[in-house]
TINU-192510 format. One record per residue (C-alpha): x, y, z; residue in one letter. Coordinates in steps of 0.1 Angstrom, whole numbers, padded with zeros to 4 digits, always signed. Layout:
BEGIN
XYZA;...
***
This chain:
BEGIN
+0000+0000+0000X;+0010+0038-0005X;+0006+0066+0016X;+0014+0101+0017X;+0032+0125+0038X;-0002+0143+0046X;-0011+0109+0062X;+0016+0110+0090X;+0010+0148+0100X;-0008+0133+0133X;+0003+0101+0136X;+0001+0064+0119X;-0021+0063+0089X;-0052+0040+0092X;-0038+0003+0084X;+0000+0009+0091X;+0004-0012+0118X;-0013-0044+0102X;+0020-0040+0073X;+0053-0060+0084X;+0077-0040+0060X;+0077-0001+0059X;+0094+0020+0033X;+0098+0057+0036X;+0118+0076+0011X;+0118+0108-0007X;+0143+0144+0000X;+0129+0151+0031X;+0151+0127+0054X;+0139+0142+0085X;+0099+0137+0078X;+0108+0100+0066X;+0126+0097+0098X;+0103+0111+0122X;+0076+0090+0100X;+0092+0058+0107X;+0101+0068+0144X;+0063+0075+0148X;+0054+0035+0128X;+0082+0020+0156X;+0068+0041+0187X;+0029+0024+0175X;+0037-0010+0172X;+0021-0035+0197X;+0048-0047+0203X;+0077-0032+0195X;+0104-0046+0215X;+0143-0042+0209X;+0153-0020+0183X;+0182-0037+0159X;+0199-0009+0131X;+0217-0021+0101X;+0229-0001+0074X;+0223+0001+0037X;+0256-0007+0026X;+0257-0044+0046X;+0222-0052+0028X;+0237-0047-0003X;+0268-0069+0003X;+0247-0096+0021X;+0213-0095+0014X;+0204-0126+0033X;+0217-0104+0062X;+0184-0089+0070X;+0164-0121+0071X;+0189-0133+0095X;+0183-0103+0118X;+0144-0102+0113X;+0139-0136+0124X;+0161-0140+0151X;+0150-0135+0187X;+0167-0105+0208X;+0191-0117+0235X;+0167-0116+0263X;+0138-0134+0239X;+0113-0107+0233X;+0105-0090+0204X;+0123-0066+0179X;+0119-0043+0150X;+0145-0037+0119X;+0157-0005+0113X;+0167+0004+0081X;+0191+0032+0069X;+0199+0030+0032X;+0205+0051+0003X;+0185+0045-0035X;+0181+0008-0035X;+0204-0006-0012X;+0183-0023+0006X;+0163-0039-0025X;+0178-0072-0029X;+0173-0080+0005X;+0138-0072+0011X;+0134-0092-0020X;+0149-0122+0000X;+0128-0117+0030X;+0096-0119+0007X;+0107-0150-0009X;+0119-0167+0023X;+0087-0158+0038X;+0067-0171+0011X;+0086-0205+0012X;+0078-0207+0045X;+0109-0199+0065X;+0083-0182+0095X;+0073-0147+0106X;+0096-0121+0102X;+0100-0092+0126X;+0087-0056+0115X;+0114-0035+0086X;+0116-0002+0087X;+0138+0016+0057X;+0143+0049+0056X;+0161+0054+0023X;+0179+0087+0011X;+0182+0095-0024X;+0154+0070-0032X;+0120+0077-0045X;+0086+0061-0050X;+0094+0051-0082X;+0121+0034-0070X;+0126-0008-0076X;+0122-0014-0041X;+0089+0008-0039X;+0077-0008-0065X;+0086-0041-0051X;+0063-0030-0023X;+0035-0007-0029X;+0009-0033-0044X;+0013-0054-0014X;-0006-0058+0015X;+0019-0060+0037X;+0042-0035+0032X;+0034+0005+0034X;+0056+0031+0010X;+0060+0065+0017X;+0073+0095+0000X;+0083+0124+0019X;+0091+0161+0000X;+0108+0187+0019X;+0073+0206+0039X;+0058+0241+0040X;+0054+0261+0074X;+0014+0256+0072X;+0022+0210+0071X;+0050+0216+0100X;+0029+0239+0120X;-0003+0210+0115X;+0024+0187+0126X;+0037+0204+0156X;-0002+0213+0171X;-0009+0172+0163X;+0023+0166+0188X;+0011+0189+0213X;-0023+0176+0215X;-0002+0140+0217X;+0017+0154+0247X;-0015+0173+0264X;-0001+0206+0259X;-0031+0234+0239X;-0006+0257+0221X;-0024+0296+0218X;-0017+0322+0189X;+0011+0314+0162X;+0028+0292+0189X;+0030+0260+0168X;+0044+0285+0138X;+0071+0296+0162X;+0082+0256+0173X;+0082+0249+0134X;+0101+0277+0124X;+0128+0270+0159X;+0134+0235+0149X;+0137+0251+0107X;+0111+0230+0097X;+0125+0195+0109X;+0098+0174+0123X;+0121+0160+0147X;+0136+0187+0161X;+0102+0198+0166X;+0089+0170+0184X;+0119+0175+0205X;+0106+0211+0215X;+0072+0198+0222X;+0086+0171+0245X;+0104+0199+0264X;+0077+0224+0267X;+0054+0197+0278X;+0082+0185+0304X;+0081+0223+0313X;+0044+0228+0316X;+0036+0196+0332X;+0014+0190+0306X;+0003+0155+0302X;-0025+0137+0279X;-0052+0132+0313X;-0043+0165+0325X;-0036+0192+0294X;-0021+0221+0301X;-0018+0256+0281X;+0014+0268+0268X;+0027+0301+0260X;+0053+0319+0241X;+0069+0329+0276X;+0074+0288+0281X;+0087+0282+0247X;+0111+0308+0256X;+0122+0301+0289X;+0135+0263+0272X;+0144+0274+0243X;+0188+0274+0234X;+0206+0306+0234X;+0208+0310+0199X;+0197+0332+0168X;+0167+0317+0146X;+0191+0312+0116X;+0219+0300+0142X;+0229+0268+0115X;+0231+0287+0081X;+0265+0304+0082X;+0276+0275+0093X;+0260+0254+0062X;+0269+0280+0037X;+0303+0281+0047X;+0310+0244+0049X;+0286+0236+0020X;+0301+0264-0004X;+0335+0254+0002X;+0351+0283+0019X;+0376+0276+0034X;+0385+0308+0052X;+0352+0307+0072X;+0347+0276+0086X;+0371+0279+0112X;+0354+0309+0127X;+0319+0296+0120X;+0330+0258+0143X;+0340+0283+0170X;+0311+0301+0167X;+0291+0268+0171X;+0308+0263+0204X;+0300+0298+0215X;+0263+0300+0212X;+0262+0259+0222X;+0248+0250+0189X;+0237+0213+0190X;+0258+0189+0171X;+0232+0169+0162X;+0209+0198+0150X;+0241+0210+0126X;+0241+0179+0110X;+0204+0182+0103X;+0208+0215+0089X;+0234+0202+0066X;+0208+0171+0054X;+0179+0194+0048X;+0201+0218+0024X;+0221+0183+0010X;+0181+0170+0002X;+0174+0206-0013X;+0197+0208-0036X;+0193+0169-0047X;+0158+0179-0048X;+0164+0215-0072X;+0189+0186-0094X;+0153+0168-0100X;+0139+0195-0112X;+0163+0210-0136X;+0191+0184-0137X;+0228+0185-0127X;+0235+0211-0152X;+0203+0230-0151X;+0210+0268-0136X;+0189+0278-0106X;+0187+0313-0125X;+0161+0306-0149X;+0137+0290-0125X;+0110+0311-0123X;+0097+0328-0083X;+0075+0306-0076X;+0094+0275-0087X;+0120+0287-0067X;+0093+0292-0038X;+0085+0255-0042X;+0119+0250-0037X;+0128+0267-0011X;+0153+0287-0027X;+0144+0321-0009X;+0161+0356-0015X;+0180+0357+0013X;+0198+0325+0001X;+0193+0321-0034X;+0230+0332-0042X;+0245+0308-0015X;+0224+0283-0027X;+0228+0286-0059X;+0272+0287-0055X;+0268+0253-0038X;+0247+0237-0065X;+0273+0245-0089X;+0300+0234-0064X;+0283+0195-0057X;+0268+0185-0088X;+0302+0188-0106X;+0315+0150-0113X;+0332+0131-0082X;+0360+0122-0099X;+0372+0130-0131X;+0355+0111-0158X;+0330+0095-0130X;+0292+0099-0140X;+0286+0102-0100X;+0280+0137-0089X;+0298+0152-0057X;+0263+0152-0039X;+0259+0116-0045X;+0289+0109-0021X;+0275+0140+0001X;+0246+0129+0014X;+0253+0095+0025X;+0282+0109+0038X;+0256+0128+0062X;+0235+0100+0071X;+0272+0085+0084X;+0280+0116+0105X;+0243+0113+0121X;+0251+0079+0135X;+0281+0085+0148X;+0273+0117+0163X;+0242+0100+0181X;+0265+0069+0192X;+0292+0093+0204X;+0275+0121+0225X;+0305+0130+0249X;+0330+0136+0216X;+0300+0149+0195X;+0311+0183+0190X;+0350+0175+0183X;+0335+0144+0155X;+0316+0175+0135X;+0343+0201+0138X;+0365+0173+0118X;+0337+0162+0094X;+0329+0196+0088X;+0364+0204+0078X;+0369+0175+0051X;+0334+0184+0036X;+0346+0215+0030X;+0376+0211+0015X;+0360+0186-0007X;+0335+0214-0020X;+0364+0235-0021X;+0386+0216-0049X;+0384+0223-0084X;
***
Protein backbone atom coordinates (compact mmCIF):
# COMPACT_ATOMS: atom_id res chain seq x y z
CA UNK A 1 0.00 0.00 0.00
CA UNK A 2 1.01 3.84 -0.53
CA UNK A 3 0.59 6.63 1.60
CA UNK A 4 1.44 10.07 1.73
CA UNK A 5 3.17 12.52 3.84
CA UNK A 6 -0.15 14.27 4.63
CA UNK A 7 -1.07 10.92 6.16
CA UNK A 8 1.63 10.99 8.97
CA UNK A 9 1.04 14.77 10.05
CA UNK A 10 -0.84 13.26 13.31
CA UNK A 11 0.34 10.11 13.55
CA UNK A 12 0.09 6.37 11.95
CA UNK A 13 -2.07 6.31 8.89
CA UNK A 14 -5.17 3.98 9.22
CA UNK A 15 -3.81 0.34 8.45
CA UNK A 16 -0.03 0.85 9.09
CA UNK A 17 0.37 -1.20 11.75
CA UNK A 18 -1.29 -4.44 10.15
CA UNK A 19 2.02 -3.98 7.35
CA UNK A 20 5.32 -5.96 8.44
CA UNK A 21 7.65 -4.03 6.03
CA UNK A 22 7.72 -0.05 5.90
CA UNK A 23 9.36 2.00 3.30
CA UNK A 24 9.76 5.69 3.59
CA UNK A 25 11.81 7.59 1.14
CA UNK A 26 11.78 10.81 -0.74
CA UNK A 27 14.34 14.44 -0.04
CA UNK A 28 12.90 15.10 3.08
CA UNK A 29 15.13 12.73 5.40
CA UNK A 30 13.88 14.18 8.50
CA UNK A 31 9.92 13.70 7.85
CA UNK A 32 10.84 10.00 6.59
CA UNK A 33 12.56 9.69 9.80
CA UNK A 34 10.32 11.09 12.20
CA UNK A 35 7.56 8.98 9.98
CA UNK A 36 9.25 5.83 10.69
CA UNK A 37 10.12 6.82 14.39
CA UNK A 38 6.26 7.54 14.83
CA UNK A 39 5.42 3.51 12.77
CA UNK A 40 8.23 2.04 15.58
CA UNK A 41 6.83 4.08 18.68
CA UNK A 42 2.89 2.36 17.51
CA UNK A 43 3.68 -0.99 17.21
CA UNK A 44 2.08 -3.47 19.66
CA UNK A 45 4.77 -4.73 20.34
CA UNK A 46 7.66 -3.18 19.46
CA UNK A 47 10.40 -4.59 21.50
CA UNK A 48 14.26 -4.19 20.88
CA UNK A 49 15.29 -2.02 18.25
CA UNK A 50 18.18 -3.68 15.88
CA UNK A 51 19.95 -0.92 13.09
CA UNK A 52 21.69 -2.08 10.09
CA UNK A 53 22.94 -0.13 7.41
CA UNK A 54 22.30 0.11 3.72
CA UNK A 55 25.57 -0.73 2.58
CA UNK A 56 25.69 -4.41 4.63
CA UNK A 57 22.23 -5.22 2.75
CA UNK A 58 23.65 -4.70 -0.28
CA UNK A 59 26.78 -6.95 0.30
CA UNK A 60 24.68 -9.61 2.09
CA UNK A 61 21.34 -9.46 1.37
CA UNK A 62 20.36 -12.58 3.29
CA UNK A 63 21.66 -10.40 6.18
CA UNK A 64 18.43 -8.89 6.99
CA UNK A 65 16.41 -12.09 7.07
CA UNK A 66 18.95 -13.35 9.52
CA UNK A 67 18.30 -10.28 11.82
CA UNK A 68 14.43 -10.21 11.30
CA UNK A 69 13.86 -13.60 12.36
CA UNK A 70 16.09 -14.04 15.10
CA UNK A 71 15.05 -13.55 18.72
CA UNK A 72 16.70 -10.50 20.83
CA UNK A 73 19.14 -11.72 23.48
CA UNK A 74 16.70 -11.63 26.32
CA UNK A 75 13.79 -13.42 23.91
CA UNK A 76 11.25 -10.67 23.32
CA UNK A 77 10.47 -9.02 20.37
CA UNK A 78 12.25 -6.56 17.93
CA UNK A 79 11.94 -4.30 15.00
CA UNK A 80 14.52 -3.67 11.91
CA UNK A 81 15.73 -0.47 11.33
CA UNK A 82 16.69 0.42 8.07
CA UNK A 83 19.08 3.23 6.85
CA UNK A 84 19.93 3.00 3.18
CA UNK A 85 20.45 5.08 0.28
CA UNK A 86 18.54 4.49 -3.49
CA UNK A 87 18.08 0.77 -3.46
CA UNK A 88 20.44 -0.58 -1.18
CA UNK A 89 18.28 -2.26 0.59
CA UNK A 90 16.25 -3.94 -2.50
CA UNK A 91 17.78 -7.21 -2.94
CA UNK A 92 17.28 -8.05 0.48
CA UNK A 93 13.80 -7.16 1.13
CA UNK A 94 13.41 -9.17 -2.02
CA UNK A 95 14.93 -12.20 -0.01
CA UNK A 96 12.82 -11.70 2.97
CA UNK A 97 9.64 -11.91 0.68
CA UNK A 98 10.71 -14.98 -0.89
CA UNK A 99 11.93 -16.70 2.32
CA UNK A 100 8.70 -15.77 3.84
CA UNK A 101 6.71 -17.13 1.09
CA UNK A 102 8.56 -20.54 1.22
CA UNK A 103 7.84 -20.67 4.54
CA UNK A 104 10.92 -19.86 6.47
CA UNK A 105 8.26 -18.23 9.48
CA UNK A 106 7.34 -14.73 10.65
CA UNK A 107 9.63 -12.06 10.17
CA UNK A 108 9.99 -9.17 12.65
CA UNK A 109 8.65 -5.63 11.48
CA UNK A 110 11.36 -3.53 8.65
CA UNK A 111 11.59 -0.19 8.75
CA UNK A 112 13.83 1.56 5.71
CA UNK A 113 14.28 4.86 5.60
CA UNK A 114 16.14 5.40 2.26
CA UNK A 115 17.86 8.69 1.06
CA UNK A 116 18.18 9.52 -2.42
CA UNK A 117 15.35 6.98 -3.22
CA UNK A 118 11.96 7.70 -4.46
CA UNK A 119 8.63 6.11 -5.04
CA UNK A 120 9.43 5.11 -8.20
CA UNK A 121 12.13 3.40 -6.97
CA UNK A 122 12.62 -0.77 -7.63
CA UNK A 123 12.23 -1.36 -4.15
CA UNK A 124 8.89 0.81 -3.85
CA UNK A 125 7.69 -0.79 -6.49
CA UNK A 126 8.60 -4.13 -5.11
CA UNK A 127 6.26 -3.04 -2.27
CA UNK A 128 3.47 -0.72 -2.92
CA UNK A 129 0.90 -3.30 -4.41
CA UNK A 130 1.28 -5.44 -1.43
CA UNK A 131 -0.56 -5.78 1.51
CA UNK A 132 1.86 -5.99 3.70
CA UNK A 133 4.16 -3.54 3.21
CA UNK A 134 3.39 0.47 3.38
CA UNK A 135 5.56 3.08 0.98
CA UNK A 136 5.95 6.50 1.66
CA UNK A 137 7.26 9.46 -0.04
CA UNK A 138 8.34 12.44 1.89
CA UNK A 139 9.13 16.11 0.04
CA UNK A 140 10.84 18.69 1.93
CA UNK A 141 7.26 20.58 3.91
CA UNK A 142 5.84 24.09 3.98
CA UNK A 143 5.37 26.05 7.39
CA UNK A 144 1.42 25.58 7.25
CA UNK A 145 2.18 21.01 7.11
CA UNK A 146 5.03 21.62 10.03
CA UNK A 147 2.88 23.87 11.98
CA UNK A 148 -0.25 20.99 11.55
CA UNK A 149 2.37 18.75 12.61
CA UNK A 150 3.73 20.44 15.65
CA UNK A 151 -0.17 21.34 17.15
CA UNK A 152 -0.88 17.21 16.25
CA UNK A 153 2.29 16.55 18.81
CA UNK A 154 1.13 18.90 21.30
CA UNK A 155 -2.29 17.55 21.51
CA UNK A 156 -0.17 14.00 21.68
CA UNK A 157 1.66 15.41 24.72
CA UNK A 158 -1.46 17.33 26.45
CA UNK A 159 -0.07 20.59 25.86
CA UNK A 160 -3.09 23.37 23.93
CA UNK A 161 -0.63 25.71 22.07
CA UNK A 162 -2.42 29.58 21.75
CA UNK A 163 -1.66 32.17 18.91
CA UNK A 164 1.06 31.42 16.20
CA UNK A 165 2.75 29.15 18.92
CA UNK A 166 2.99 26.00 16.77
CA UNK A 167 4.39 28.50 13.77
CA UNK A 168 7.13 29.61 16.21
CA UNK A 169 8.19 25.59 17.26
CA UNK A 170 8.16 24.90 13.39
CA UNK A 171 10.09 27.67 12.37
CA UNK A 172 12.80 26.97 15.87
CA UNK A 173 13.37 23.46 14.86
CA UNK A 174 13.72 25.14 10.74
CA UNK A 175 11.06 22.97 9.67
CA UNK A 176 12.51 19.54 10.95
CA UNK A 177 9.82 17.39 12.29
CA UNK A 178 12.12 16.01 14.73
CA UNK A 179 13.63 18.72 16.11
CA UNK A 180 10.17 19.84 16.56
CA UNK A 181 8.86 17.04 18.43
CA UNK A 182 11.94 17.51 20.53
CA UNK A 183 10.58 21.12 21.54
CA UNK A 184 7.21 19.77 22.25
CA UNK A 185 8.61 17.13 24.49
CA UNK A 186 10.42 19.91 26.37
CA UNK A 187 7.66 22.37 26.67
CA UNK A 188 5.38 19.67 27.84
CA UNK A 189 8.15 18.51 30.37
CA UNK A 190 8.05 22.32 31.32
CA UNK A 191 4.38 22.79 31.65
CA UNK A 192 3.57 19.57 33.18
CA UNK A 193 1.38 18.96 30.59
CA UNK A 194 0.28 15.49 30.23
CA UNK A 195 -2.45 13.70 27.92
CA UNK A 196 -5.21 13.23 31.27
CA UNK A 197 -4.34 16.54 32.46
CA UNK A 198 -3.56 19.22 29.39
CA UNK A 199 -2.05 22.05 30.11
CA UNK A 200 -1.83 25.61 28.12
CA UNK A 201 1.44 26.83 26.76
CA UNK A 202 2.68 30.08 25.97
CA UNK A 203 5.31 31.92 24.11
CA UNK A 204 6.93 32.87 27.56
CA UNK A 205 7.36 28.83 28.08
CA UNK A 206 8.68 28.22 24.72
CA UNK A 207 11.11 30.85 25.58
CA UNK A 208 12.20 30.14 28.94
CA UNK A 209 13.52 26.31 27.24
CA UNK A 210 14.45 27.38 24.33
CA UNK A 211 18.79 27.41 23.42
CA UNK A 212 20.60 30.64 23.38
CA UNK A 213 20.75 31.04 19.88
CA UNK A 214 19.66 33.17 16.84
CA UNK A 215 16.74 31.71 14.58
CA UNK A 216 19.08 31.16 11.62
CA UNK A 217 21.86 30.02 14.20
CA UNK A 218 22.86 26.78 11.51
CA UNK A 219 23.08 28.73 8.10
CA UNK A 220 26.52 30.41 8.22
CA UNK A 221 27.61 27.55 9.26
CA UNK A 222 25.96 25.40 6.19
CA UNK A 223 26.89 27.97 3.74
CA UNK A 224 30.27 28.08 4.75
CA UNK A 225 31.02 24.45 4.94
CA UNK A 226 28.64 23.65 1.96
CA UNK A 227 30.15 26.42 -0.36
CA UNK A 228 33.48 25.40 0.23
CA UNK A 229 35.12 28.31 1.92
CA UNK A 230 37.56 27.63 3.39
CA UNK A 231 38.53 30.78 5.19
CA UNK A 232 35.16 30.74 7.19
CA UNK A 233 34.70 27.63 8.58
CA UNK A 234 37.08 27.91 11.19
CA UNK A 235 35.41 30.87 12.72
CA UNK A 236 31.91 29.59 12.03
CA UNK A 237 32.96 25.85 14.26
CA UNK A 238 34.00 28.33 17.05
CA UNK A 239 31.07 30.15 16.70
CA UNK A 240 29.14 26.77 17.12
CA UNK A 241 30.78 26.27 20.45
CA UNK A 242 29.99 29.83 21.53
CA UNK A 243 26.29 30.03 21.21
CA UNK A 244 26.19 25.93 22.20
CA UNK A 245 24.78 24.98 18.87
CA UNK A 246 23.73 21.29 19.00
CA UNK A 247 25.85 18.89 17.15
CA UNK A 248 23.16 16.89 16.16
CA UNK A 249 20.92 19.76 15.01
CA UNK A 250 24.09 21.04 12.58
CA UNK A 251 24.14 17.85 11.00
CA UNK A 252 20.43 18.24 10.27
CA UNK A 253 20.83 21.49 8.94
CA UNK A 254 23.39 20.19 6.57
CA UNK A 255 20.81 17.07 5.39
CA UNK A 256 17.88 19.37 4.83
CA UNK A 257 20.06 21.80 2.44
CA UNK A 258 22.12 18.33 0.96
CA UNK A 259 18.08 17.04 0.15
CA UNK A 260 17.36 20.62 -1.30
CA UNK A 261 19.65 20.84 -3.61
CA UNK A 262 19.30 16.93 -4.75
CA UNK A 263 15.75 17.89 -4.77
CA UNK A 264 16.37 21.45 -7.18
CA UNK A 265 18.86 18.60 -9.44
CA UNK A 266 15.34 16.81 -9.96
CA UNK A 267 13.87 19.47 -11.16
CA UNK A 268 16.33 21.01 -13.59
CA UNK A 269 19.08 18.42 -13.71
CA UNK A 270 22.85 18.47 -12.71
CA UNK A 271 23.47 21.10 -15.24
CA UNK A 272 20.32 23.05 -15.12
CA UNK A 273 21.00 26.80 -13.60
CA UNK A 274 18.88 27.76 -10.59
CA UNK A 275 18.67 31.34 -12.47
CA UNK A 276 16.11 30.55 -14.90
CA UNK A 277 13.72 28.96 -12.46
CA UNK A 278 10.96 31.07 -12.26
CA UNK A 279 9.69 32.80 -8.34
CA UNK A 280 7.52 30.60 -7.64
CA UNK A 281 9.43 27.49 -8.74
CA UNK A 282 12.00 28.70 -6.71
CA UNK A 283 9.29 29.22 -3.77
CA UNK A 284 8.46 25.53 -4.23
CA UNK A 285 11.88 25.00 -3.72
CA UNK A 286 12.81 26.72 -1.07
CA UNK A 287 15.26 28.74 -2.67
CA UNK A 288 14.40 32.11 -0.91
CA UNK A 289 16.11 35.63 -1.54
CA UNK A 290 17.98 35.75 1.30
CA UNK A 291 19.82 32.45 0.15
CA UNK A 292 19.32 32.07 -3.36
CA UNK A 293 22.98 33.24 -4.17
CA UNK A 294 24.51 30.81 -1.55
CA UNK A 295 22.37 28.33 -2.71
CA UNK A 296 22.83 28.65 -5.91
CA UNK A 297 27.16 28.70 -5.53
CA UNK A 298 26.81 25.32 -3.83
CA UNK A 299 24.74 23.69 -6.53
CA UNK A 300 27.32 24.54 -8.89
CA UNK A 301 29.96 23.42 -6.40
CA UNK A 302 28.26 19.50 -5.65
CA UNK A 303 26.82 18.51 -8.84
CA UNK A 304 30.21 18.79 -10.55
CA UNK A 305 31.52 15.01 -11.26
CA UNK A 306 33.17 13.06 -8.24
CA UNK A 307 36.02 12.24 -9.85
CA UNK A 308 37.21 12.96 -13.07
CA UNK A 309 35.51 11.10 -15.78
CA UNK A 310 32.97 9.50 -12.97
CA UNK A 311 29.22 9.93 -13.97
CA UNK A 312 28.56 10.19 -10.00
CA UNK A 313 27.96 13.73 -8.93
CA UNK A 314 29.80 15.19 -5.65
CA UNK A 315 26.34 15.20 -3.91
CA UNK A 316 25.95 11.56 -4.48
CA UNK A 317 28.87 10.91 -2.09
CA UNK A 318 27.46 13.98 0.08
CA UNK A 319 24.59 12.86 1.37
CA UNK A 320 25.29 9.50 2.51
CA UNK A 321 28.17 10.89 3.78
CA UNK A 322 25.63 12.77 6.24
CA UNK A 323 23.52 9.95 7.15
CA UNK A 324 27.18 8.49 8.43
CA UNK A 325 28.01 11.55 10.48
CA UNK A 326 24.29 11.32 12.09
CA UNK A 327 25.13 7.90 13.54
CA UNK A 328 28.11 8.47 14.76
CA UNK A 329 27.27 11.65 16.33
CA UNK A 330 24.18 9.99 18.12
CA UNK A 331 26.49 6.92 19.18
CA UNK A 332 29.23 9.30 20.40
CA UNK A 333 27.46 12.09 22.51
CA UNK A 334 30.48 13.00 24.88
CA UNK A 335 33.01 13.62 21.57
CA UNK A 336 30.03 14.92 19.53
CA UNK A 337 31.07 18.25 19.05
CA UNK A 338 34.97 17.48 18.26
CA UNK A 339 33.48 14.37 15.50
CA UNK A 340 31.60 17.53 13.54
CA UNK A 341 34.32 20.10 13.79
CA UNK A 342 36.54 17.27 11.80
CA UNK A 343 33.73 16.23 9.40
CA UNK A 344 32.91 19.59 8.82
CA UNK A 345 36.38 20.37 7.81
CA UNK A 346 36.89 17.52 5.14
CA UNK A 347 33.40 18.37 3.57
CA UNK A 348 34.58 21.46 3.02
CA UNK A 349 37.56 21.13 1.54
CA UNK A 350 35.98 18.61 -0.70
CA UNK A 351 33.48 21.45 -1.99
CA UNK A 352 36.42 23.46 -2.06
CA UNK A 353 38.61 21.57 -4.88
CA UNK A 354 38.41 22.27 -8.36
Amino acid sequence: MKATQKDFLRGAPAGALQCRIFFFCGPDEAGASAAAQRIAEALPDAGERVELAGADLRRDPALLGDEARSTSLFGGSRHIWVRASGDDAHDALQFLIETAEAGAGEAAPVLVVATSATDKSRTAKLLEKRKDALVAMFHPPDLSAVSQAVRGMADAAGLRLGGDLAERIARAAGLDVRLAQSEVTKLALYCDADPQAPRPATPEDHAAIGAATEEDGFAPLVNAVLGGELGKIAGEIRRMRELGLNPVGVALALERRAAQLAQIAAKIGTNGRIPSLGQGEKMQLGIFFREERAITHQFERWMMPAARGSRETRLDRLIPRLTALHRSLLANSQSAELLLAQELAEIGRFAAKR
